[in-house]
C-alpha positions in Angstrom: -8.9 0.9 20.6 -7.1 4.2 19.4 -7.0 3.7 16.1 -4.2 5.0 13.9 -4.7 8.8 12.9 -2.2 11.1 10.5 -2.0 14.2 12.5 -1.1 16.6 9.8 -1.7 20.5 10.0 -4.5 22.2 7.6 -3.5 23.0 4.6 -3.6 26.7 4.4 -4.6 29.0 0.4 -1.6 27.6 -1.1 -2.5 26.1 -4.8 -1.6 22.6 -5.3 -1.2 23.0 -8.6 2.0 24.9 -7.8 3.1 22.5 -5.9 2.6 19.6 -8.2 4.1 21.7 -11.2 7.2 23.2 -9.9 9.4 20.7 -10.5 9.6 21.8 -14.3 11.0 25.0 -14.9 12.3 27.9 -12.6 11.6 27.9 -9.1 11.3 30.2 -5.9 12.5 29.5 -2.5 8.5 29.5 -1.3 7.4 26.8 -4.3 10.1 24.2 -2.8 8.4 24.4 0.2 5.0 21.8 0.8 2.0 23.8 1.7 1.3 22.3 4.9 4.8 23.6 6.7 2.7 27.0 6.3 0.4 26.2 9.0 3.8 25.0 11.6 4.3 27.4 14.4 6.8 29.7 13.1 8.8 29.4 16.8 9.0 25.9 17.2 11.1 23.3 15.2 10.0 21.0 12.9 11.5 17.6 11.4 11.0 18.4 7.9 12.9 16.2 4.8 14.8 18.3 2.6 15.0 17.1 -1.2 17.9 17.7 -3.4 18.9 17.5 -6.7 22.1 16.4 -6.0 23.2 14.6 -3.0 24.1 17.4 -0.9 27.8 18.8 -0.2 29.1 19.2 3.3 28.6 23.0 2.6 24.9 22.4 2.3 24.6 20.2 5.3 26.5 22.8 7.3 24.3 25.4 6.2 21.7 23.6 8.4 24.0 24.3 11.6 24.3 27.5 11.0 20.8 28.2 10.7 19.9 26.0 13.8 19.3 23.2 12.5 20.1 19.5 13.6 20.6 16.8 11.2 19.1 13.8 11.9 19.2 11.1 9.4 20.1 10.9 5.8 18.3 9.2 3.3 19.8 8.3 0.6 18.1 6.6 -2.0 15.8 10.2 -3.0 19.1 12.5 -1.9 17.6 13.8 1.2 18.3 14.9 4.8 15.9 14.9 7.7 16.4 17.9 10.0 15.3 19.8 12.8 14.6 23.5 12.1 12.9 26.4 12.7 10.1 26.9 10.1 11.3 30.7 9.7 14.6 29.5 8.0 13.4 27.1 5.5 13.3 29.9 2.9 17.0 30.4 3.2 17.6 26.5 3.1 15.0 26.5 -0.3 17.0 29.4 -1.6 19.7 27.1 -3.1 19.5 25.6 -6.3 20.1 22.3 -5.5 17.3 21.9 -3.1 14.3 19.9 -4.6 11.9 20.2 -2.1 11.3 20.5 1.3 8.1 19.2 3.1 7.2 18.0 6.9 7.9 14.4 8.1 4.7 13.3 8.2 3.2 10.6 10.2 2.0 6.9 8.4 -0.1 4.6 9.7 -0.7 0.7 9.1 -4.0 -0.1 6.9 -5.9 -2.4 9.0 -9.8 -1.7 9.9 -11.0 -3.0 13.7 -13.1 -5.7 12.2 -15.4 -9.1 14.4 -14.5 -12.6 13.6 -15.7 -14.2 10.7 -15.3 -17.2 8.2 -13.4 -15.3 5.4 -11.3 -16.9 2.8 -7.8 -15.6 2.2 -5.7 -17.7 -0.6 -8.5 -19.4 -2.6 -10.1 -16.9 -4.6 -6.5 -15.9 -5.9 -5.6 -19.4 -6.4 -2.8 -19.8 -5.0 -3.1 -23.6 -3.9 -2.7 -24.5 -7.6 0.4 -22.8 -7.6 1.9 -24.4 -4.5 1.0 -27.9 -6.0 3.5 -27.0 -8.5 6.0 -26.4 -6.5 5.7 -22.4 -6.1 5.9 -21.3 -2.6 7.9 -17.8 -2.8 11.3 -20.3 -2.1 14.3 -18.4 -1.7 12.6 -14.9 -2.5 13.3 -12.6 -0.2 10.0 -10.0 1.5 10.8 -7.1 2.8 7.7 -6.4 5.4 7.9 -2.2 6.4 5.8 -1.9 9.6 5.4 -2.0 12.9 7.6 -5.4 13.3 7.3 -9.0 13.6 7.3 -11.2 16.2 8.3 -14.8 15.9 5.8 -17.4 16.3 5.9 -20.9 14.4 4.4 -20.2 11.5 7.4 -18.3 10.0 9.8 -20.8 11.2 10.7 -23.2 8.9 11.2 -27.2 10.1 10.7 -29.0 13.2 13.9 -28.2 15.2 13.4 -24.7 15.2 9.7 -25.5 15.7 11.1 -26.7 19.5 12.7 -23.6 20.2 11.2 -21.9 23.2 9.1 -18.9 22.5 11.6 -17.1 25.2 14.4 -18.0 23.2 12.7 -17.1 20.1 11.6 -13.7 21.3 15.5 -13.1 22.1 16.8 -13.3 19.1 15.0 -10.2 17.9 16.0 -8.0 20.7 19.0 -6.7 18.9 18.8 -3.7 16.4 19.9 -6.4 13.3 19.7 -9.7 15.0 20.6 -12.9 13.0 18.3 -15.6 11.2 14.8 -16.7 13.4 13.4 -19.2 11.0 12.6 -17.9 7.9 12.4 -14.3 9.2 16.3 -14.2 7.7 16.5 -10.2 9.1 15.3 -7.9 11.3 16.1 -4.1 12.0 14.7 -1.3 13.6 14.0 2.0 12.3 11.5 4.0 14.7 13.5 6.9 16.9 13.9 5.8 20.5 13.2 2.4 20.5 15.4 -0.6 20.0 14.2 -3.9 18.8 12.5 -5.0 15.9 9.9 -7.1 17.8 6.2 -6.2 17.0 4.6 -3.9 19.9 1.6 -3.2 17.8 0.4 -6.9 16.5 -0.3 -5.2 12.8 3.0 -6.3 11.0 3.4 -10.2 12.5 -0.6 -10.4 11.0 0.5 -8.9 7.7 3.7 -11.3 7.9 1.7 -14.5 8.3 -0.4 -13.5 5.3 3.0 -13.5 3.0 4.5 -16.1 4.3 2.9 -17.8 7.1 3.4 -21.7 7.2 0.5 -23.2 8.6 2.5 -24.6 10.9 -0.2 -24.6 13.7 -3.2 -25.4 11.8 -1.4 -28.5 10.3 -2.0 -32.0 10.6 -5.0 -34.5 11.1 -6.6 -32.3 13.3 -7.6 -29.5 11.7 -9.6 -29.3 8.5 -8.3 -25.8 7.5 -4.9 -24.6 7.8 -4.1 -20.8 7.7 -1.3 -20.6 5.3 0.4 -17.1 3.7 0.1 -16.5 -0.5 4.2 -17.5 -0.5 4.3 -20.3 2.4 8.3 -20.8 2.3 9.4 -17.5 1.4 11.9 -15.5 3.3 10.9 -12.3 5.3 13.3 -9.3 6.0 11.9 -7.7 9.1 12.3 -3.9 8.9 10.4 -2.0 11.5 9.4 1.3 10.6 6.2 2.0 12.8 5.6 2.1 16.6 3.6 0.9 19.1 0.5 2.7 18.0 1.0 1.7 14.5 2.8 5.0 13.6 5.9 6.3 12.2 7.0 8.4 9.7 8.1 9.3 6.1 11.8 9.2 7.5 11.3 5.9 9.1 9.6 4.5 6.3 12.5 5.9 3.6 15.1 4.6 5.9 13.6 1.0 5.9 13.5 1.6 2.0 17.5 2.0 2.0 17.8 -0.9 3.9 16.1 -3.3 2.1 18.1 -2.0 -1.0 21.3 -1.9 0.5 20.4 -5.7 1.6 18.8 -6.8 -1.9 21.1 -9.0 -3.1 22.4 -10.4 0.5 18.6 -11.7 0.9 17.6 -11.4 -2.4 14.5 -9.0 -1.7 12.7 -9.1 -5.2 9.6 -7.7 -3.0 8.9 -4.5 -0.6 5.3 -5.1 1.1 3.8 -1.1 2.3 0.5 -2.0 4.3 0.7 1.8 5.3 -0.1 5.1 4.0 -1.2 8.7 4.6 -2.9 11.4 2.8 -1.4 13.2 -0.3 0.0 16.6 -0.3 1.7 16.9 -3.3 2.7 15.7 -6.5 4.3 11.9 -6.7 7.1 14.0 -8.6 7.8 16.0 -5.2 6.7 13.5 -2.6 9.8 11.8 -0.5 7.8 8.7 0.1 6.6 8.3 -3.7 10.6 8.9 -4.8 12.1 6.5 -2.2 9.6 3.6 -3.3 10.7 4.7 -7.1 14.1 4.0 -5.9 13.6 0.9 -5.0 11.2 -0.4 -8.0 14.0 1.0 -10.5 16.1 -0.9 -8.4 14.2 -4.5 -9.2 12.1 -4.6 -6.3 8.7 -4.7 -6.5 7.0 -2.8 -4.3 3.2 -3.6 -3.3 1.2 -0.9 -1.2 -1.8 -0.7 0.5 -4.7 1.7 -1.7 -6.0 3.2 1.9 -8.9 2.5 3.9 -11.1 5.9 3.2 -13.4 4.8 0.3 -16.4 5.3 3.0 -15.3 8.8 2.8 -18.0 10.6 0.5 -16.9 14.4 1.6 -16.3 14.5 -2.2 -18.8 11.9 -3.5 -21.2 9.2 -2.4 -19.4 7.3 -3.6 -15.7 7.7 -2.1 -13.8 8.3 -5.3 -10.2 10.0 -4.9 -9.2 8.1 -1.4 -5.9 6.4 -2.7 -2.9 6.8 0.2 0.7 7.9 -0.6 2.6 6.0 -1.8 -0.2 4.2 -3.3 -0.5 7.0 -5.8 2.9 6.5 -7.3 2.6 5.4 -10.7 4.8 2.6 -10.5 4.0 0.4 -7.7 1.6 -2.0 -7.6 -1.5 -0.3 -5.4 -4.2 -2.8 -4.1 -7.4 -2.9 -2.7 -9.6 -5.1 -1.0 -12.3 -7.3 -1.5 -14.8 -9.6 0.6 -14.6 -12.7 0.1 -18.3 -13.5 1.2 -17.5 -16.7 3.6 -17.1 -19.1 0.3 -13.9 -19.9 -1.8 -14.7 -19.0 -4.7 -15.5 -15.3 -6.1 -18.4 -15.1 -7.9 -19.8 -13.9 -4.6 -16.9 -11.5 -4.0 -17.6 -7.9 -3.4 -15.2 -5.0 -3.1 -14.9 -4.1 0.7 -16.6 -0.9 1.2 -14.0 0.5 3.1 -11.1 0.2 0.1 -10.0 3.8 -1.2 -10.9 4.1 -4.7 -8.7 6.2 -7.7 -8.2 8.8 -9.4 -4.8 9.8 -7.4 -5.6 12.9 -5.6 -3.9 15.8 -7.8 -1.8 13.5 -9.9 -5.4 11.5 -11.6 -3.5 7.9 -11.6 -6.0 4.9 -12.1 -6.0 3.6 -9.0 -6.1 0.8 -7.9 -4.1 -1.4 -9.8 -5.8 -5.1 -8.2 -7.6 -6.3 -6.0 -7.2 -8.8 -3.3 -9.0 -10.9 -0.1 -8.9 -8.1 2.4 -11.7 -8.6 4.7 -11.9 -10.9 8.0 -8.6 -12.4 6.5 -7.3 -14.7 9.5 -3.4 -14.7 10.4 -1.0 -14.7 12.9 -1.3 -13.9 16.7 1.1 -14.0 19.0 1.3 -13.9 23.0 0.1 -11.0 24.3 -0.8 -9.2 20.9 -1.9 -6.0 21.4 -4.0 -5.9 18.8 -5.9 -9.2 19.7 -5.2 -8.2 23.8 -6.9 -4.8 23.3 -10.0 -6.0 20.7 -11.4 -9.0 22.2 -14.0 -9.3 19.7 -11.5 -10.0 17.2 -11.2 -13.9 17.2 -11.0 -17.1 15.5 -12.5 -19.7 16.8 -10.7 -23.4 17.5 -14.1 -24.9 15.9 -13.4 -22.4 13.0 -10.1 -24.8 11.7 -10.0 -28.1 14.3 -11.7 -30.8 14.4 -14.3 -30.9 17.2 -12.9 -27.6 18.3 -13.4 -25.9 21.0 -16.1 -22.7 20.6 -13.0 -20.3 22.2 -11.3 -17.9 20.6 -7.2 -19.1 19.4 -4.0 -18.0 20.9 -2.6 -18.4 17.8 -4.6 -16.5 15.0 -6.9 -13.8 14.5 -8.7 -11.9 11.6 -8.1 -8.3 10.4 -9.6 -6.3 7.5 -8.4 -3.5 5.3 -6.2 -3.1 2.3 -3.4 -3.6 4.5 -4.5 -7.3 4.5 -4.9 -7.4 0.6 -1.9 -6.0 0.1 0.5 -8.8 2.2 -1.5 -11.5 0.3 -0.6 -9.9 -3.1 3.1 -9.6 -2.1 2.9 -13.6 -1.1 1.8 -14.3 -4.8 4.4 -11.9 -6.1 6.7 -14.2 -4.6 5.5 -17.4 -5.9 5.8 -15.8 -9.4 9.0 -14.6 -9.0 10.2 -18.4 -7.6 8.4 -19.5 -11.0 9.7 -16.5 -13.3 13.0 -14.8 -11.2 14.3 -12.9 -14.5 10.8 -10.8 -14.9 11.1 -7.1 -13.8 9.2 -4.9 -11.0 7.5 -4.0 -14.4 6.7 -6.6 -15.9 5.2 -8.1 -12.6 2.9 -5.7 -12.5 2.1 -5.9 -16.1 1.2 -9.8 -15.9 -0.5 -9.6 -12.2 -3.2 -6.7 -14.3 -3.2 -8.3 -17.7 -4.2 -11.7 -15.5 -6.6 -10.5 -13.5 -9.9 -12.0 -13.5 -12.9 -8.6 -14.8 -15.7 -11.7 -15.4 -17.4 -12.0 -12.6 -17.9 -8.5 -11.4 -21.8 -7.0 -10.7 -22.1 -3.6 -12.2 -22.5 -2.6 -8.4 -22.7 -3.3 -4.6 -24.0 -1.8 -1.6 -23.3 -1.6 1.8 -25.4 -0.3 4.6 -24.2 0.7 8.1 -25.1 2.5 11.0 -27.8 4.0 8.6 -25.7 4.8 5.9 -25.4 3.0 2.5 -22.2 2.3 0.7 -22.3 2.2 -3.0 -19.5 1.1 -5.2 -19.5 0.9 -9.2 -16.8 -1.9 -10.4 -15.1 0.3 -12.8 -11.0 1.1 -12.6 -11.4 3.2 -9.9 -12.7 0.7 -8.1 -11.2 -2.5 -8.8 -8.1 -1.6 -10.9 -7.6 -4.1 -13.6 -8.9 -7.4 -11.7 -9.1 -9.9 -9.4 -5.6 -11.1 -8.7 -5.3 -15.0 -10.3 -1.2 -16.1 -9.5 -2.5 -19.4 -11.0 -3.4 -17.8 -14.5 -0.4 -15.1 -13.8 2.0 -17.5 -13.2 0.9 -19.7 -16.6 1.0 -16.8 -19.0 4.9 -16.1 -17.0 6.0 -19.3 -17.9 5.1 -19.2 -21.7 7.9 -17.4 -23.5 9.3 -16.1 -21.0 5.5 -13.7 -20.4 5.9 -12.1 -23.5 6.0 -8.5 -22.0 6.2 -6.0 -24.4 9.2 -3.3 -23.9 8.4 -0.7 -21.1 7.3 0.8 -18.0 4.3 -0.6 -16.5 3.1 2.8 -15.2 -0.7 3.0 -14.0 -2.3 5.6 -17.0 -3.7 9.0 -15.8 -7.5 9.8 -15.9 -7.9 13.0 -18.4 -11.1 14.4 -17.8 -12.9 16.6 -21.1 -15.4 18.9 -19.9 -16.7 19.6 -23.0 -17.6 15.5 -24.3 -17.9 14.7 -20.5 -15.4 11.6 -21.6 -12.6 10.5 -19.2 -10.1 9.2 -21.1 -6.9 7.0 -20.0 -3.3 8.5 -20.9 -0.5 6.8 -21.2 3.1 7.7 -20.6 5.0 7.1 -23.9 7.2 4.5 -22.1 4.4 2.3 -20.8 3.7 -0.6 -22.6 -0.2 -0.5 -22.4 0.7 1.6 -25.3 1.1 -1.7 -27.5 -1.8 -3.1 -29.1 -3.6 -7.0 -28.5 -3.6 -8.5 -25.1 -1.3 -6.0 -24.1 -3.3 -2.7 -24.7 -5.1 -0.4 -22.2 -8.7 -1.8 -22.8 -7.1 -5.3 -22.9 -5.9 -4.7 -19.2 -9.1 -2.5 -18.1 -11.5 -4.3 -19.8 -14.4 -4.0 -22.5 -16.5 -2.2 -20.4 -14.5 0.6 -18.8 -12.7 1.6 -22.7 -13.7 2.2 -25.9 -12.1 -0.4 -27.8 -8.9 0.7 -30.7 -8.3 3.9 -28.6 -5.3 3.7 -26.5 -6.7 7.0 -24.9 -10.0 5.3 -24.4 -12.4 7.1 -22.8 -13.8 5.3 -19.5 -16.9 4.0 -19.9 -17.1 5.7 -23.3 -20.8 7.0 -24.4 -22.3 5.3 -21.0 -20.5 7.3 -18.5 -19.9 5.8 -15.3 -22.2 9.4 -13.5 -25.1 8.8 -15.6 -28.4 9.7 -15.1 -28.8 7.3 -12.5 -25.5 9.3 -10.8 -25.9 12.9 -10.9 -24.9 13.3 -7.4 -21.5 11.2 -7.7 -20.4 12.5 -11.3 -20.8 16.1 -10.4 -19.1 15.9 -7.1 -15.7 14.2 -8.6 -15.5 15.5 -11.7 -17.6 19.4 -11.2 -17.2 22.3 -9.2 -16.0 20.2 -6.7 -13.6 17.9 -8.4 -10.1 17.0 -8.2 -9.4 19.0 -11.1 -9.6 22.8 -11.7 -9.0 26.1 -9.0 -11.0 24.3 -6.4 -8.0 21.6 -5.8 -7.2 22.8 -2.3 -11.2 23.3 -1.1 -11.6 19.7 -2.8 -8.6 18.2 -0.4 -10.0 20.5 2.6 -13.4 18.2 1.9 -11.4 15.1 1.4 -9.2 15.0 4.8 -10.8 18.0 6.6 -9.9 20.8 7.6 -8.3 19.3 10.6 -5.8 17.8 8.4 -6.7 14.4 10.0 -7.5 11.3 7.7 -6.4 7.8 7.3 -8.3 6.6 10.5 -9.6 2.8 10.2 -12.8 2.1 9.6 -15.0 1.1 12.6 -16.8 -2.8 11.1 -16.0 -4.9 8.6 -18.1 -4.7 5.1 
């Protein structure tokens, strides 16, 4: 199967540190513009995404006429245009104050890997029964799934009279750009250019859907000794389709989903935005569109969940794939996830993190990444009639003896697994519901601050390894790797309900990894307005753990006087944080390494680990 690719241009000798810094201070026309519209053929157009300041006049929007270009879309929420241009006038469009930044439209891609069947686990190592036994199902909250579209199938239906609807009737309620209510898929739009419904061509976003908010409905009753169920089984899903057939789209399709689900926050009361996409990083989060439009939306009380990325086999930089985390999964603010393997058993003392998940710092920005960590691997969902997912990859399966009683040894029409951070990602937006069903009044902020102060660090081996096609995977459990935890919604939702959480004042902003060449410490900084700054439960070692800060030091350095790139490491420590790091003059060659001088990255992995 053609898996999904970001096809974005080399980056040319443009410093990234001037890209990431120009937002402070004066500015000339050539600084506003990202380094990879360098490498665009200077006699074609491009669809590039101008930033501004200010939302832009008429005068500024007619300057783009003049100068040939066509406007396609405006996006509102980050003050920006998309346009068609010639790359040869973007200086004269840069030249005006009010212009932010300009940078290509750039391609993003869902966050599944091409996986086999297996007998994963999906809501019981987060706990999530215990929460539904008290009565917390996501009911009433409102998901927004961004992706490649969804298309109706029982499980996200919601009683037995629209259960007897015909799948024909079903599929044409969706055909329409912003059809009406299909069971508990309350809204559906479109948002990718030349196409028209908001039906799923790909079979990436109805899978992610089911793991929200999926039902159970056909896995249900005395037959079957397992039922497939989503983290919020009764919650509501806002269907916004923002990738295509090929599980592509772009940073404008994305943004404008964004707006939408905004725009309809309190008609559906979306408290949740689930991002199982991504693409590389080329720039600052201060600069990037995507990063700003899923700000928008967080400081608009949504809480936004995003997949970390799939590239933490990448070891161009490392061995041990360090600095892999997808936009907008390097934003600060939103909750960034990765994926774990559940190990065919229910519980997770046995759990290790997928070898595929990306791992932090944040290319160029240094964020602790990722924030928690989910069941991501050979999770089963839905599948629908002629999925092409399931269609093209008959090796992905579930067997009927794999949930029924005396089933059949034949693959189901009606579920399937998938692995990747994707996966984690819809399963952590599910529980986000249930806690906000329990807890409505908390913030995107303080979400995020209970899902990381709740997550379970006891289990954890100091390390796991991987080995395939002749290559081993290593992975050290440290922040980079596993954020702050295991994601517990039963422990999350109990410390929620006592005094109303208790959150102290503030952002819940992921801290940035400082790196001192001269102790060889990495320490964690805080931005003043985060509350990890507080002391007690609430402080960064609290959240991180004993073993990855020095305890008292809320710039604790990670791993202290037993750095992470011991002895044992040289390899790894020297190729993140040397000659060859993320840090320093060698910023762009490091990138080049990272995604290649192609420009390519973001492609799924091949098998499921």
């Amino acid at each position: 199967m053609p898996r999904p690719r970001f096809h974005l241009p080399a980056v040319l000798g443009l410093s990234f540190a001037m890209a990431a810094t120009t937002f402070a201070g004066a500015q000339t026309a050539s600084s506003k513009i990202s380094p990879d519209l360098a490498a665009e053929p200077p006699n074609a157009n491009v669809q590039v995404i101008v930033q501004y300041y200010n939302p832009p006049s008429t005068v500024e929007t007619g300057l783009l006429g003049l100068l040939g270009g066509v406007l396609k879309l405006v996006l509102g929420p980050i003050d920006a245009i998309v346009t068609d241009i010639l790359p040869s006038q973007l200086n004269s469009i840069a030249a005006d104050s009010n212009v932010k930044y300009i940078s290509l439209d750039r391609v993003v891609g869902a966050r599944q890997a091409v996986t086999i069947t297996g007998a994963e686990y999906t809501t019981e190592p987060i706990n999530a029964p215990a929460v539904w036994q008290q009565g917390y199902e996501g009911t009433n909250i409102g998901v927004a799934v961004i992706d490649s579209g969804i298309t109706p199938v029982p499980d996200l239906n919601t009683n037995s009279q629209t259960l007897s609807l015909g799948l024909s009737q079903l599929l044409s309620s969706l055909t329409e750009v912003a059809p009406g209510r299909t069971g508990r898929i309350v809204y559906s739009q479109n948002f990718v250019q030349g196409q028209n419904d908001a039906l799923d061509h790909y079979g990436h976003g109805t899978h992610v859907a089911g793991l929200i908010a999926g039902n159970g409905a056909l896995s249900s009753g005395k037959q079957y000794f397992r039922t497939f169920s989503g983290s919020a089984p009764n919650a509501n899903i806002i269907n916004l389709r923002a990738l295509d057939e090929n599980g592509e789209g772009t940073d404008s399709s994305v943004i404008a989903a964004i707006d939408e689900a905004i725009s309809l926050q309190n008609t559906y009361n979306i408290r949740v935005i689930n991002l199982s996409l991504g693409r590389a990083i080329y720039e600052s989060y201060t600069l990037d569109p995507l990063c700003q439009a899923v700000e928008k939306a967080w400081k608009s009380g949504i809480v936004v969940v995003v997949a970390a990325g799939n590239d933490g086999r990448n070891q161009n930089l490392n061995p041990e794939g360090y600095g892999t985390i997808d936009a907008p999964g390097n934003d600060p603010y939103v909750i960034t996830v990765g994926a774990m393997n559940t190990m065919e058993t229910p519980a997770i003392n046995d759990d290790i993190i997928a070898s595929y998940s990306s791992k932090g710092p944040s290319f160029i920005d240094h964020f602790v990444k990722p924030d928690i960590v989910a069941p991501g691997n050979l999770v089963t969902s839905l599948e629908f009639a002629q999925d092409p997912l399931a269609t093209d990859n008959p090796s992905f399966y579930t067997w009927y003896s794999f949930y029924q009683t005396n089933g059949a040894e034949t693959p189901s029409q009606y579920y399937f697994p998938l692995s990747g951070t994707s996966m984690a990602t819809g399963v952590t937006s599910g529980a986000v519901a249930d806690l906000l069903q329990a807890a409505p009044r908390l913030t995107p902020d303080e979400v995020k601050a209970l899902l990381m102060v709740n997550g379970d660090r006891s289990y954890f081996p100091a390390t796991s390894s991987v080995t395939a096609n002749g290559t081993v995977y290593n992975a050290n459990y440290d922040v980079f790797t596993v954020g702050a935890g295991y994601l517990d919604i039963a422990k999350t939702i109990s410390a929620a309900l006592v005094n109303g959480g208790s959150v102290p004042a503030g952002t819940a902003m992921s801290p940035i990894a400082s790196y001192n060449a001269v102790t060889g410490n990495t320490t964690a900084v805080t931005d003043p307005s985060a509350l990890w700054t507080a002391t007690g439960p609430w402080s960064a070692s609290s959240v991180y753990g004993g073993r990855a800060f020095i305890s008292g030091d809320t710039s604790a350095a990670l791993w202290g006087t037993t750095p992470l790139w011991g002895g044992s490491d040289p390899d790894g420590y020297t190729a993140l944080w040397g000659k060859t790091a993320l840090w320093g003059k060698s910023t762009p060659e490091a990138e080049t390494a990272l995604w290649g001088k192609s420009g390519t990255s973001g492609e799924a992995v091949p098998l499921e680990y």
